[in-house]
Structure formats: structure tokens, C-alpha cells
Biopython code that builds the backbone (N, CA, C, O; Angstrom):
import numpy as np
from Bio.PDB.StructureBuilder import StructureBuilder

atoms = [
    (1, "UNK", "N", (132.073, 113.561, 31.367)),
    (1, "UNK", "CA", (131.756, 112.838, 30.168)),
    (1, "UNK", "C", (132.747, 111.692, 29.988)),
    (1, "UNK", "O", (133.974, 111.797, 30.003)),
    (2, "UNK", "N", (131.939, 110.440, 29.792)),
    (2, "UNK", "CA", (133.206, 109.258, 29.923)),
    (2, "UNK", "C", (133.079, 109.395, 28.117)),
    (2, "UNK", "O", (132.207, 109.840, 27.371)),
    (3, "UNK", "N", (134.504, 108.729, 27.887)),
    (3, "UNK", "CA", (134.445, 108.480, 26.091)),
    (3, "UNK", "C", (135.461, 107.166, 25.774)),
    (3, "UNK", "O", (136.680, 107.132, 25.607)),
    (4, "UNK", "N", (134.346, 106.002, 25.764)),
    (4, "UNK", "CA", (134.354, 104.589, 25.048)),
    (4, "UNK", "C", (135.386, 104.871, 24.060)),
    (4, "UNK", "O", (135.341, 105.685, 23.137)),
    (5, "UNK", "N", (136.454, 103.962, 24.438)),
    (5, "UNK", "CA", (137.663, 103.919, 23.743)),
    (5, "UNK", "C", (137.902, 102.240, 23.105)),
    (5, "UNK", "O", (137.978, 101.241, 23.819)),
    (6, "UNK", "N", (137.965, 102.254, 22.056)),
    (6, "UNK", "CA", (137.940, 100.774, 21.168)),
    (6, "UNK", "C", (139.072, 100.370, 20.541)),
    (6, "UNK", "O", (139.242, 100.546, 19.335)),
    (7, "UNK", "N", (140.214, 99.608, 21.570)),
    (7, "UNK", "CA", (141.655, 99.307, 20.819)),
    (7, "UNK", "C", (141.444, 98.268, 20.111)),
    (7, "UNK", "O", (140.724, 97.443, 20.674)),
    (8, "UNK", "N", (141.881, 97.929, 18.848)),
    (8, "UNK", "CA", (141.876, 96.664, 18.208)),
    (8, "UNK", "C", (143.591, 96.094, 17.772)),
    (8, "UNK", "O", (144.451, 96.699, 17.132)),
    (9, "UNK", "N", (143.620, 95.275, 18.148)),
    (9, "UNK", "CA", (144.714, 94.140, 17.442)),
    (9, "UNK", "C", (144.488, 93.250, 16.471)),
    (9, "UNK", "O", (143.729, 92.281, 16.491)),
    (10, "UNK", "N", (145.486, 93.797, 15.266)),
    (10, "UNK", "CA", (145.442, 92.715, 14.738)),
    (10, "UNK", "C", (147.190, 91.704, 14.498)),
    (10, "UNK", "O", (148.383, 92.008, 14.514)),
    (11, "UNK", "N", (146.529, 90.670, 14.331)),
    (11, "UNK", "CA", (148.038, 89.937, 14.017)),
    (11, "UNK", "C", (147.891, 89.249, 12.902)),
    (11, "UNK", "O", (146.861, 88.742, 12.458)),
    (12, "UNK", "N", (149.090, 89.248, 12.410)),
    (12, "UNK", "CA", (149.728, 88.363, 10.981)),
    (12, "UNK", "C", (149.781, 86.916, 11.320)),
    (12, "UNK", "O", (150.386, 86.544, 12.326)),
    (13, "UNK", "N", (149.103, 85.983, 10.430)),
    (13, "UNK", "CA", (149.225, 84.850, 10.347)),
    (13, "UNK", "C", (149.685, 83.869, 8.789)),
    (13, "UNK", "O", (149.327, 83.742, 7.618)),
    (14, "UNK", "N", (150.464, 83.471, 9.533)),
    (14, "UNK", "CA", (151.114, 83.003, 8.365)),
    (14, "UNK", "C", (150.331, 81.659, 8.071)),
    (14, "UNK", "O", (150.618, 80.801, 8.905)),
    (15, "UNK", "N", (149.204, 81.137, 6.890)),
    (15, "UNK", "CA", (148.254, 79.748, 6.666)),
    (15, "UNK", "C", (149.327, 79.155, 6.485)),
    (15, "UNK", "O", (149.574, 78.324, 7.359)),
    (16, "UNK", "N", (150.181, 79.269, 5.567)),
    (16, "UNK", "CA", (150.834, 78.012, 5.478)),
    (16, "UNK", "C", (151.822, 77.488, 6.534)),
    (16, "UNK", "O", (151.729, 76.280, 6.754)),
    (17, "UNK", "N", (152.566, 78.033, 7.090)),
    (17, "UNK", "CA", (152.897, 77.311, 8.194)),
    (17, "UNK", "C", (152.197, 76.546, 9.561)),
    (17, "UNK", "O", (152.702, 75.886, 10.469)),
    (18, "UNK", "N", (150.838, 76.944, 9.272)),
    (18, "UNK", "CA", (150.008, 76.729, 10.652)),
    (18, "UNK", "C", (149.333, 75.361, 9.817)),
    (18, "UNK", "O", (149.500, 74.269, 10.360)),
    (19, "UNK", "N", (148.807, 75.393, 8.907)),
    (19, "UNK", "CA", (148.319, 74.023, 8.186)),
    (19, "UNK", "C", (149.980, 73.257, 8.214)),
    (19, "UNK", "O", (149.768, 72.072, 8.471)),
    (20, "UNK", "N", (151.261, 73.443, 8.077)),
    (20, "UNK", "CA", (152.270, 72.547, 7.998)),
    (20, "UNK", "C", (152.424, 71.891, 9.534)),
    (20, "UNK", "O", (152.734, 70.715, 9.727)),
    (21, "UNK", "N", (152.171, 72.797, 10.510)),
    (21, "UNK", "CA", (152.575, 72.246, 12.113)),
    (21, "UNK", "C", (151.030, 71.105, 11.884)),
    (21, "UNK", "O", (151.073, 69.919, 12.211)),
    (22, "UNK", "N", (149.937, 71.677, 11.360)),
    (22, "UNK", "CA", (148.755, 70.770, 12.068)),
    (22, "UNK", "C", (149.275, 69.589, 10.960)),
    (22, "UNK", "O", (149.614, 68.580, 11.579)),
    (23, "UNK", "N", (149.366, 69.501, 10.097)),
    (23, "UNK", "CA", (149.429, 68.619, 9.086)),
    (23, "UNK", "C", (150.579, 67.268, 9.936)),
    (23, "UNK", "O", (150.332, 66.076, 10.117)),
    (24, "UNK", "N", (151.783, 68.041, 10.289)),
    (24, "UNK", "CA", (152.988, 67.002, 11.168)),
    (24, "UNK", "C", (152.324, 67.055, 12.489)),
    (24, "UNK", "O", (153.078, 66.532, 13.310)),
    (25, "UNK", "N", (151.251, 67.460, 13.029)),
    (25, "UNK", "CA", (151.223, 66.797, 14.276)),
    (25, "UNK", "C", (149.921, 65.341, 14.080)),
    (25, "UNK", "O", (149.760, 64.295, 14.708)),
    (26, "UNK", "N", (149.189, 65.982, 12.871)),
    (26, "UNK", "CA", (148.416, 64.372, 12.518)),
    (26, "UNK", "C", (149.492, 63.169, 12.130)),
    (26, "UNK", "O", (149.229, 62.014, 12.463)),
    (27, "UNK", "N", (150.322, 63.382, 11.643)),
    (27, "UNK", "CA", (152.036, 62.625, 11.208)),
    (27, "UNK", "C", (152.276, 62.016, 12.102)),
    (27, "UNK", "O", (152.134, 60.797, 12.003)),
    (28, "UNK", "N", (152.635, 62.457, 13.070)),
    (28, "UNK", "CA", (153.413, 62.446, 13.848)),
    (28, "UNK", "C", (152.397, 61.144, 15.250)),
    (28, "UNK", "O", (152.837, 60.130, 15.792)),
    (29, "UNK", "N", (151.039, 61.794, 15.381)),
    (29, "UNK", "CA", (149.996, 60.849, 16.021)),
    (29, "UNK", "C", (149.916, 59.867, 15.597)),
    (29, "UNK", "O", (150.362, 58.817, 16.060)),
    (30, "UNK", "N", (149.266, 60.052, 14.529)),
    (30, "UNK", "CA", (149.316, 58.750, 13.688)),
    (30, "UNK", "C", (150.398, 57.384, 13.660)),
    (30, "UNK", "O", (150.231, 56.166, 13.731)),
    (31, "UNK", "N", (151.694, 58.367, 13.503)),
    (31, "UNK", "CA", (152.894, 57.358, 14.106)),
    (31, "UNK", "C", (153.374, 56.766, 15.217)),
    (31, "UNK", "O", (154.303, 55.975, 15.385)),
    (32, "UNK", "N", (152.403, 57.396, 16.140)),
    (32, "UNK", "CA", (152.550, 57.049, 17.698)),
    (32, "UNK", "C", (151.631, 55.968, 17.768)),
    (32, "UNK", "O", (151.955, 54.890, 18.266)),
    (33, "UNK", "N", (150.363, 56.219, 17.239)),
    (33, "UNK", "CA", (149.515, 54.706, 17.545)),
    (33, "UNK", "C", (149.410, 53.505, 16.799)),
    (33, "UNK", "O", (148.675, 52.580, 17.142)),
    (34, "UNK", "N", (150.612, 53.486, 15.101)),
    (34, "UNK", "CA", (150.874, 52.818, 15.103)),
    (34, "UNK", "C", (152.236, 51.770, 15.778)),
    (34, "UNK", "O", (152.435, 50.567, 15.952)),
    (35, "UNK", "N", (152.819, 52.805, 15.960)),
    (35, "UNK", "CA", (154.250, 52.053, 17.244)),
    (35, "UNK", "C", (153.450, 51.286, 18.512)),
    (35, "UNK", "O", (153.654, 50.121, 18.854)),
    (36, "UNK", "N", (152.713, 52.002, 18.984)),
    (36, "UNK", "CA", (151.728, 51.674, 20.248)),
    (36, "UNK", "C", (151.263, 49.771, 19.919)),
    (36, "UNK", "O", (151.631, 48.759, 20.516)),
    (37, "UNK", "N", (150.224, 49.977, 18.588)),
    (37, "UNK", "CA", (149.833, 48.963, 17.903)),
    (37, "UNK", "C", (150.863, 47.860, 18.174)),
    (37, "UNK", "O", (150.843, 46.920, 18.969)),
    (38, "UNK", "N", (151.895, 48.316, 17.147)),
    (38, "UNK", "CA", (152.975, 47.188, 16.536)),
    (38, "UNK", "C", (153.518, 46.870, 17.658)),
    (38, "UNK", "O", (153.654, 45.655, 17.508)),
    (39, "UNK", "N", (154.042, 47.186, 18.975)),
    (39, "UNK", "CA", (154.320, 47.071, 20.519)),
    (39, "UNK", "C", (153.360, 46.044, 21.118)),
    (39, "UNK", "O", (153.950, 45.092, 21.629)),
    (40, "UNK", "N", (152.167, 46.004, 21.175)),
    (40, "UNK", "CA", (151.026, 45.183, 21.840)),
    (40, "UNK", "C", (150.862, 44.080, 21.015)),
    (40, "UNK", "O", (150.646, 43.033, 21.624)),
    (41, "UNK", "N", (150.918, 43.982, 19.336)),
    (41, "UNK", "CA", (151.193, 42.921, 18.599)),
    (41, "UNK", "C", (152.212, 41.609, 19.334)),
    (41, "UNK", "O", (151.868, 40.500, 19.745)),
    (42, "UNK", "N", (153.548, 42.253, 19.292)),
    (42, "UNK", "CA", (154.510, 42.053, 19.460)),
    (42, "UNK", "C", (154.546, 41.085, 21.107)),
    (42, "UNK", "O", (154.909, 39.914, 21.211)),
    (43, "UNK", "N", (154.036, 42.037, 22.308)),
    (43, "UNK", "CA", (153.941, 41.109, 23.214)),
    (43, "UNK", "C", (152.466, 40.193, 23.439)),
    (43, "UNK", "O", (152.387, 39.278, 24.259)),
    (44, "UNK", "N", (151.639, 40.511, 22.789)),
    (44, "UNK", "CA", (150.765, 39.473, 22.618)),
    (44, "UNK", "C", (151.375, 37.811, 21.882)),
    (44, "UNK", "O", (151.090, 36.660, 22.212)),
    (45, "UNK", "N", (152.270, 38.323, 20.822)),
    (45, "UNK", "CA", (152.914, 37.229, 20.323)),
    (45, "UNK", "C", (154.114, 36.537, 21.165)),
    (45, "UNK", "O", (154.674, 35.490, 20.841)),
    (46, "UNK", "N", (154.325, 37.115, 22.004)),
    (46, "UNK", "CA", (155.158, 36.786, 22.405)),
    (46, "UNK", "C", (154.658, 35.900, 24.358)),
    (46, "UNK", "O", (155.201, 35.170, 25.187)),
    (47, "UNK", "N", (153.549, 36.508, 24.198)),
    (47, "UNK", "CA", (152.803, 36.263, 25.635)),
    (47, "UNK", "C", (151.877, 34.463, 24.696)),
    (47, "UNK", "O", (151.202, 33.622, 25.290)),
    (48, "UNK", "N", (152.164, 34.476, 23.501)),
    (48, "UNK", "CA", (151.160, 33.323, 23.060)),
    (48, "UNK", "C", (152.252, 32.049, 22.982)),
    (48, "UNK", "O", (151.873, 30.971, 23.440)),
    (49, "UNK", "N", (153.486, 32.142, 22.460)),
    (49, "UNK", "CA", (154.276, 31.269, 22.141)),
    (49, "UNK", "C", (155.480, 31.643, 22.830)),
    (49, "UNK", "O", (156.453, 30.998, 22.439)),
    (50, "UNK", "N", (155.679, 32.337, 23.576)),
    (50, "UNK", "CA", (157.012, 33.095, 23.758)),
    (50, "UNK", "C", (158.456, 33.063, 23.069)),
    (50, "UNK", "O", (158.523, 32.312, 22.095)),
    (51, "UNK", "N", (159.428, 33.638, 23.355)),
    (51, "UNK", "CA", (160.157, 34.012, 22.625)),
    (51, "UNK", "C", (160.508, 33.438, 21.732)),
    (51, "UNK", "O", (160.268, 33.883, 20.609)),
    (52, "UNK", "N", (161.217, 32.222, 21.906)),
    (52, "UNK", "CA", (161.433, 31.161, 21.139)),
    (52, "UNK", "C", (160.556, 30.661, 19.834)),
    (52, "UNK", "O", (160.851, 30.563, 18.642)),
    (53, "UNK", "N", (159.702, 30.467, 20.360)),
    (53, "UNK", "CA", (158.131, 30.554, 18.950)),
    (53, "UNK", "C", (158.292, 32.092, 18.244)),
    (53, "UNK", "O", (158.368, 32.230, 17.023)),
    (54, "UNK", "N", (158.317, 32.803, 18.845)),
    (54, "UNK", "CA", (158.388, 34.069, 17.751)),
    (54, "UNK", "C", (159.555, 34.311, 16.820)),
    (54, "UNK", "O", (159.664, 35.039, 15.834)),
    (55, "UNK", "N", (160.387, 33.493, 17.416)),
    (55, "UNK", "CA", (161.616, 33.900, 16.643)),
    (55, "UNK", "C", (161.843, 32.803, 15.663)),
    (55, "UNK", "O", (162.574, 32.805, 14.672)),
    (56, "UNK", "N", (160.927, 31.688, 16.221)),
    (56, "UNK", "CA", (161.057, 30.629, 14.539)),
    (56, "UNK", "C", (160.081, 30.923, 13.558)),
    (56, "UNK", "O", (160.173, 30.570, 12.382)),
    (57, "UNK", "N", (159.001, 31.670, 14.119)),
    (57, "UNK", "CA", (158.185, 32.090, 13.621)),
    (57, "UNK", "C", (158.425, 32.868, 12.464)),
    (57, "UNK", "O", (157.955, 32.721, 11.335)),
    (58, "UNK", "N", (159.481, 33.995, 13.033)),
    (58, "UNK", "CA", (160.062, 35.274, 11.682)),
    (58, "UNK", "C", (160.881, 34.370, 11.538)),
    (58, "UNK", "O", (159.795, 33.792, 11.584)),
    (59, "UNK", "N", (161.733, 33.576, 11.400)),
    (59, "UNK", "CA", (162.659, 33.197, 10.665)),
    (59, "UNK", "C", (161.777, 31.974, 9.438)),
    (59, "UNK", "O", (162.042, 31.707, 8.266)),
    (60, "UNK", "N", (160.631, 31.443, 10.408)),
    (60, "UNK", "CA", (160.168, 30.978, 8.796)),
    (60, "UNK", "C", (159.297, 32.079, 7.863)),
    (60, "UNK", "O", (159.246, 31.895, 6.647)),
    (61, "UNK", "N", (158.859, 32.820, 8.258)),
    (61, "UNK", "CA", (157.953, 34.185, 7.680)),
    (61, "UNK", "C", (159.616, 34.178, 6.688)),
    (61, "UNK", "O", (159.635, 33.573, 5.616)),
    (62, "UNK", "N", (160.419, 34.632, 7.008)),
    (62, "UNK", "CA", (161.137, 35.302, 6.149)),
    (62, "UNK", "C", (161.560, 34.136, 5.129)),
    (62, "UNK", "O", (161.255, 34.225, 3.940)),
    (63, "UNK", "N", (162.381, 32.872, 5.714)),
    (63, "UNK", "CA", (163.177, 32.679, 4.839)),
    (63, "UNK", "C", (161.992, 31.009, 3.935)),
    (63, "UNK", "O", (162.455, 30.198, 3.134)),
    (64, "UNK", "N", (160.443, 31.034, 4.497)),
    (64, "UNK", "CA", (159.575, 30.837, 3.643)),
    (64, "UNK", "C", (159.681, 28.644, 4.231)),
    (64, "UNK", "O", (158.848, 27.814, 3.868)),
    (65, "UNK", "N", (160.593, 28.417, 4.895)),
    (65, "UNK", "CA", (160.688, 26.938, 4.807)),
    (65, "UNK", "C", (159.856, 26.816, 6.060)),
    (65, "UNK", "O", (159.582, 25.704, 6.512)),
]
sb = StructureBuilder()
sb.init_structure("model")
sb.init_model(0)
sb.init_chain("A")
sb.init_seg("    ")
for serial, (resi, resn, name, xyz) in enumerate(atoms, 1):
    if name == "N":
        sb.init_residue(resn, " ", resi, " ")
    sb.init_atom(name, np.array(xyz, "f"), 0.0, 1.0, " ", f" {name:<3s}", serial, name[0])
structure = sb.get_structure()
């Protein structure tokens, strides 16, 4: 006579820490493709006028003359 044996596991999960990791890894992405972005900005501007143009560029952006 065989006799079907049914182990179950259970485990403890803690919601709030598992919504806090997913929550900082959307953070955290998010911050990667805007660096990515602001990086390709940056040498596009710099591939259009090169360095020199970019840098009179922010210096009139900033100081407005």
C-alpha cells in the first residue's frame, strides 16, 4: 500500500519591505536613464558646437548676457 504524503511550506513575508526594495529599484532605474539621457544631451552638444561653444553657451545660460 503506497500512502501520498503532502509536505507544505510556508514562508513569512514581510509586504513592506518587498514594496520598499521594488519601489528603490523603480528609483533607482529611473535615475539611470535619466543620467544616460543627460550624457547623450551633453555629447550631442558638444558634437554640434564643440567644447568651446558649450562652454560659452552655459556661461551665457547662466550669467544671462
Amino acid at each position: 500500500m503506497n500512502a501520498n504524503t503532502i509536505t507544505r511550506k510556508e514562508e513569512q513575508v514581510n509586504i513592506s519591505s518587498e514594496a520598499s526594495k521594488f519601489g528603490l529599484s523603480v528609483v533607482m532605474g529611473m535615475a539611470a536613464l535619466i543620467g544616460i539621457w543627460g550624457a547623450a544631451c551633453l555629447i550631442g552638444g558638444m558634437a554640434d558646437s564643440g567644447i568651446s561653444g558649450l562652454a560659452m553657451g552655459l556661461l551665457t545660460a547662466v550669467t544671462g548676457a
